[in-house]
C-alpha angles and dihedrals in degrees: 000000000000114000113233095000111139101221104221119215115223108206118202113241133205105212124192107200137148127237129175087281094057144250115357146179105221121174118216129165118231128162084237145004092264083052081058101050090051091048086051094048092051090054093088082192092067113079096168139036118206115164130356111194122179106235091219117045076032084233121163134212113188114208121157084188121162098225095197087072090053093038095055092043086058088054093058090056115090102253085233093067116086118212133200128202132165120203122233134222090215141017097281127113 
């Protein structure tokens, strides 16, 4: 066992999106939903996002989200700049 190593869970998502040959259920594995969305904002297939649910606690996040926005946002950012984003249940900040 590695000393001082933090051990990262992958949970497995079910993510409802939309690509040029419609809706579709894909599945990806993130240690959290914002790992998700990034996931989902990397796929340049995927032009809408639509649900994530952990397959697991069964819990949902609705987005309706056009990811090329997003997408194209992200490609404005120097790749050196880290950003950091949560995703909320609600509306609030």
């Amino acid at each position: 066992k590695l000393q001082g190593v933090k051990r990262i869970t992958m949970n497995k998502y079910i993510v409802n999106v939309l690509t040029e040959d419609g809706k579709d259920d894909i599945i990806t594995y993130a240690d959290s939903v914002e790992g998700v969305v990034e996931n989902i904002i990397n796929m340049s297939s995927i032009d809408k996002l639509f649900t994530i649910t952990d397959s697991v606690s069964k819990e949902q996040w609705d987005f309706d989200e056009d990811i090329k926005y997003i997408r194209n946002l992200k490609d404005l950012i120097d790749d050196n700049i880290n950003l950091m984003f949560e995703v909320c249940k609600d509306d609030t900040i």
